[in-house]
N, C-alpha and C positions, 0 to 999 in steps of 0.2 A: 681750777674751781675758784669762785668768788669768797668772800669772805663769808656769805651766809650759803654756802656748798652750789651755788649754779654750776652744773657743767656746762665749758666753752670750751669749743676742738677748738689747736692752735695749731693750722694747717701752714706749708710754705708755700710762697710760688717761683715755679723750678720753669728753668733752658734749656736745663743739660745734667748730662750723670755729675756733673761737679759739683752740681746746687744740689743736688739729689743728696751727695756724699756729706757736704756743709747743712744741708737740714737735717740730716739723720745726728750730726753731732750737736747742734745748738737745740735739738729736744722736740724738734716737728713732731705732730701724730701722724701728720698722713702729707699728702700734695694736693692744694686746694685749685691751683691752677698749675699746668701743664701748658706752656706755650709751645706750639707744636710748628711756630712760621720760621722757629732754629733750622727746623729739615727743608722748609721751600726756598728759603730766601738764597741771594746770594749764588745760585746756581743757573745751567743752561737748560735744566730740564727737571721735568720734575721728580720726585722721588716716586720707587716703587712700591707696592706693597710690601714687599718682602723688608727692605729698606726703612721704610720705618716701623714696621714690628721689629725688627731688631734695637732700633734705636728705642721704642718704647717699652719693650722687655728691657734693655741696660739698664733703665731710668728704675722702674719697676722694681728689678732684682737689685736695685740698691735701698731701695724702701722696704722692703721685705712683706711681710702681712700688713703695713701702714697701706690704708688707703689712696689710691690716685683718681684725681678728677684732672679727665684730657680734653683740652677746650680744643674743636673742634677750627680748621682753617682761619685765621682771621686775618687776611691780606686786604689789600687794597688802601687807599684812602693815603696815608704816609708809610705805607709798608706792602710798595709792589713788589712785583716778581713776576719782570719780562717775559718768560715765556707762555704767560699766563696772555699774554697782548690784553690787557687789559685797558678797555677806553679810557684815551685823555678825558677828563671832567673837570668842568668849571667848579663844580664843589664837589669835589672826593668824598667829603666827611658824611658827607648827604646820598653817597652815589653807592655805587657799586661798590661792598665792601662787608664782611663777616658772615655770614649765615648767605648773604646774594650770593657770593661768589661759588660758594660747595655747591647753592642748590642749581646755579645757571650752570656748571660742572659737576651732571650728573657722576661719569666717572670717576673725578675726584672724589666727591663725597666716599662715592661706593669700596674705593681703595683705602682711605682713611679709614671708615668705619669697621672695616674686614681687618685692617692693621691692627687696632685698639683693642678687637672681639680675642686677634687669637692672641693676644699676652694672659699668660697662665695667669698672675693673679689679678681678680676681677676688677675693674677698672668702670669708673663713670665719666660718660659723654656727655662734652657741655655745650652747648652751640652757641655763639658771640651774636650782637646784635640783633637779635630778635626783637619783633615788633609787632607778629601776631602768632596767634595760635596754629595756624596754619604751617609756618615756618617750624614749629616744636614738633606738629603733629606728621611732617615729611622726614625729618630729621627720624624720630621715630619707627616710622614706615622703614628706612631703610635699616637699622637694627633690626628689627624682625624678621625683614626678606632675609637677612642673613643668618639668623636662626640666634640671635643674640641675647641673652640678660643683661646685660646692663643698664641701671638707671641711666634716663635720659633726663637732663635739667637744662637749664635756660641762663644764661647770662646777662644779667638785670640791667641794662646800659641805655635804652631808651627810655622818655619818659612816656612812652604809649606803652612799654610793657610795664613800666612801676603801676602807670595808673591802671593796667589791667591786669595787674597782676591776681587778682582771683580769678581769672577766667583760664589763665595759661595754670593755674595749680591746679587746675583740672587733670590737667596731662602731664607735668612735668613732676619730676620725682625729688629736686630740688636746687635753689636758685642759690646766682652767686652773685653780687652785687660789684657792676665794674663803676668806683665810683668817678673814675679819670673822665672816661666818654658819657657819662650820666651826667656829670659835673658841666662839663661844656657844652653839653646840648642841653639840660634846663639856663641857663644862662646865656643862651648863646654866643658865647664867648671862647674862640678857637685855641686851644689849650698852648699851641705851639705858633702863637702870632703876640710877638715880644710887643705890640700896643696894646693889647687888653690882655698877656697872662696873667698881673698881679690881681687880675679880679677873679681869676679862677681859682675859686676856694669850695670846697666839698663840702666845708661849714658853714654855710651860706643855707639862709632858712627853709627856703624854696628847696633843696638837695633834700634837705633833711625830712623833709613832710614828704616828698616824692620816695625816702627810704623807709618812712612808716607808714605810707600806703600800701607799700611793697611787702611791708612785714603783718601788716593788717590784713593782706588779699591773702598773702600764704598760711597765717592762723587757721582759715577759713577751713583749710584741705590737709593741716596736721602737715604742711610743705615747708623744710625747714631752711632755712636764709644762713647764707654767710657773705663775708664781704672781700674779696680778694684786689679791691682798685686801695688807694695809696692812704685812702683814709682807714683800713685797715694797721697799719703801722704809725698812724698819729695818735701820740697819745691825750691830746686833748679831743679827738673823737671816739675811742673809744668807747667812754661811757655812754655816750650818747648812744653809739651804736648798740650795745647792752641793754640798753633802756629802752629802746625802739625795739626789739624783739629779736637781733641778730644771734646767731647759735653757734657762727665759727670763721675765726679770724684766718685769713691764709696771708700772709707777708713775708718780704723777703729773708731768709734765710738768718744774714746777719740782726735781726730786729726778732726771731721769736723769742730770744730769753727774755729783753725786756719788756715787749708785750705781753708775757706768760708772768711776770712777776707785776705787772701794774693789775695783771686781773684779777691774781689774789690779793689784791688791797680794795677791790672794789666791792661795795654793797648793793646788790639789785635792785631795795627799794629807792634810796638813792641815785643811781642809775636812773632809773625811771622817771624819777621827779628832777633830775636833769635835764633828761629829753622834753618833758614834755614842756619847761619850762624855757628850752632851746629852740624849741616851735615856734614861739612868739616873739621871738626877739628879732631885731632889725633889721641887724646885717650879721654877717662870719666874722667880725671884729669882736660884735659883742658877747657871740655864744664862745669865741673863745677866753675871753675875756671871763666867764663866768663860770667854766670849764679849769680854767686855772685857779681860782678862786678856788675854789671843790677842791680840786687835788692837793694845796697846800694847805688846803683844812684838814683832809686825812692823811698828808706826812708822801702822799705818792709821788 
């Protein structure tokens, strides 16, 4: 909780039963991201259903009643997997990749989602790279045909779903803000191309108003936001993220204590008047720049 009692979940984001076992000791509530491309990668063939229900029960029955959100396939792009034969592309980042590849593998999808349904405790499905409603609303379909509960949400990473994001709160049960691929596609600035990374910064103004768009569209539909990309674990974005309307931080494992203790030093209305005062400023130099300011005015 904040200083003036805001409740913020402080979710991890897990690989493997090992992150599982290190977030249950550093104080996680729950698993805000489940990266699920630990079971495709790296292998001749793809996993079974049975295969990863087992691996997603492990993870699971190491979290116990803690919450899991399972983000659903997200290959392609810098993270193939051959047997997949997935088209050579001139832009991967642009191509075939996250939510494309489950839906052009209808089977996939179907054995993933069947995986996630049967682990006893209840689990939410998050689908990567989405860009319209349509893609939330198949995702969804197929939960159902499978006789399924679980919330289904959306992983905030384009900027056509930040700017639409009141239309996808329509359908989606709740979103998770990937600030990595958000970050380099407002910018467009390729995250992993050593000429332009120093510019890829998430505290960049542009980021920021495309993350309170996204928290203004989900107000709309009572749809509530968290941020599981890397600006979750920066401490000079947090408040920002606070102040824009985010509800739950998921970062890595080693990083929730001190995450979890910067947030009780933080004041909501201050938050706010951070963000909103982060809006207008120039470049990510100077919102951090101002962002440090704050924090060693309140001793954080």
């Amino acid at each position: 909780r904040t200083l003036d009692g805001t409740r913020i979940e402080m979710f991890a984001n897990l690989g493997s039963v090992a992150d599982a076992e290190a977030a249950v000791r550093e104080g996680a509530e729950g698993c805000g991201l489940l990266r699920t491309e630990f079971l495709f990668l790296e292998r001749e063939t793809a996993p079974t259903r049975d295969e990863q229900a087992r691996d997603y029960q492990a993870i699971a029955d190491v979290l116990g009643d803690r919450p899991m959100i399972v983000r659903l396939l997200d290959v392609g792009g810098d993270k193939p997997a051959p047997y997949m034969d997935l088209p050579v592309e001139e832009n991967p980042a642009l191509g075939l990749r996250g939510i494309r590849v489950s839906l052009a593998d209808p089977q996939l999808l179907e054995d993933q989602v069947g995986a996630i349904l049967s682990v006893r405790q209840p689990c939410r499905i998050m689908a990567p790279m989405v860009a319209s409603l349509s893609e939330l609303e198949a995702v969804r379909a197929v939960v159902e045909r499978q006789g399924g509960k679980a919330e289904v949400g959306v992983m905030i990473e384009t900027p056509a779903a930040a700017i639409s994001a009141d239309i996808l709160a329509t359908k989606a049960d709740f979103f998770s803000i990937g600030t990595n691929d958000l970050t380099q596609y407002t910018l467009a600035m390729d995250r992993g191309n050593a000429a332009v990374a120093a510019g890829v910064d998430g505290l960049h103004p542009a980021v920021l108003r495309l993350i309170g768009a996204t928290c203004d569209g989900a107000a709309k539909h009572d749809t509530p936001v968290g941020v599981c990309g890397s600006l979750a674990a920066d401490r000079l974005a947090v408040p920002i993220l606070l102040g824009l309307g985010v509800t739950e931080l998921s970062v890595p494992p080693a990083r929730v204590a001190a995450i979890k203790a910067l947030v009780g030093k933080l004041d909501m209305a201050k938050c706010r008047a951070a963000a909103i005062h982060a809006l207008a400023l120039p470049s990510a130099a100077a919102v951090r720049a101002r962002i440090t300011n704050m924090l060693q005015e309140i001793g954080a």
